[in-house]
Residue, then its C-alpha position, 0 to 999 in steps of 0.5 A: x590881711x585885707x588889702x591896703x586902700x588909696x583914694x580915687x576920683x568918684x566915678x559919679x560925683x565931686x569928691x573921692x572914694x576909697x578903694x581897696x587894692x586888688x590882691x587877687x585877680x578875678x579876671x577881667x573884671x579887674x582890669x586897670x586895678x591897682x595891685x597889692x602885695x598878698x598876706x605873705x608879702x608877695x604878689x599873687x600867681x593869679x595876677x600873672x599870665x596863665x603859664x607863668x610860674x612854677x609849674x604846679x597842680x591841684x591834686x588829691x593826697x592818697x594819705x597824710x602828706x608832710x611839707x617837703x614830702x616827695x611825692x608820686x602818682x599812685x595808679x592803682x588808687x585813682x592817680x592820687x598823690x603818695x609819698x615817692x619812695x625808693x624801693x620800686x620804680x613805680x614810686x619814682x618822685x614826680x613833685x613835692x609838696x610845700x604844704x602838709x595834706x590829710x588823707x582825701x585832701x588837696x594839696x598842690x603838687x609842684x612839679x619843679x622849683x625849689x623846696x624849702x621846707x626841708x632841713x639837715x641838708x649839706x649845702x653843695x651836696x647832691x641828693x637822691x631819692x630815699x628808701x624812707x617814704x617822701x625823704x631825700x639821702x646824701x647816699x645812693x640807694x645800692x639794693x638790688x631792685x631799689x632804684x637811685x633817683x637824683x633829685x637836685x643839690x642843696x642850695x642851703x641847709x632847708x631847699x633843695x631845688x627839684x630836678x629829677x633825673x629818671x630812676x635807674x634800678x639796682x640790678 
């Protein structure tokens, strides 16, 4: 959605100019613009000082990634984004995506906040890191060698804020 216009002095000669407002920042140069609300209503992260918002990062899906998946760092495969799972230590979830992914496409990887994108939750209830791949379960994991990571607790039948504590593992 383009930008909403308003009217302004010339610059270099009598009379007005339309002028569009910024929706996203380029730096600098738009200094002293008047700001406009993005294409889903809200303002830009980059119209912001760098370090505010949710702590977030560009990285690369290691295979097709669902919005809501929980996600880890694979290590033998370049540090690319996997869905975290509970059956090993290693898969321990590090963020979450809000945004489906291909296999070899970026997706932004969230390191704390609320996700959204989920559904079936029991509001009040607490959540844990699944055996099923990038899910979440009501139930602790009890299998010796899985491991029991907290992740948050519903605030509503679709978000979960992430707050991960680090695993423990079943002996």
């Amino acid at each position: 959605m383009a930008a909403k216009k308003y009217l302004q002095n010339h610059p270099t000669a009598p009379g007005y100019q339309e002028k569009s407002a910024t929706d996203s920042s380029a730096g600098a140069g738009n200094a002293g613009d008047i700001v406009a609300l993005d294409g889903a209503g809200k303002l830009n992260i980059n119209l912001f000082p760098t370090g505010l918002g949710t702590p977030s990062q560009a990285e690369v899906a290691g295979e097709d990634l669902s919005a809501g998946n929980k996600v880890y760092y694979n290590t033998t495969d370049g540090n690319k984004m996997y869905k975290a799972d509970a059956d090993a230590v290693a898969k321990k979830a590090v963020g979450f995506v809000l945004t489906s992914a291909l296999t070899g496409a970026a997706v932004t990887v969230y390191f704390e906040g609320i996700n959204d994108q989920l559904s079936g939750l029991t509001k009040g209830a607490d959540y844990y890191l699944s055996t099923t791949a990038g899910g979440v379960t009501p139930t602790k994991p009890s299998t010796a060698g899985q491991i029991v990571q907290y992740l948050g607790t519903a605030i509503s039948t679709t978000a979960l804020p992430f707050n991960p504590t680090s695993p423990l593992e079943v002996g």
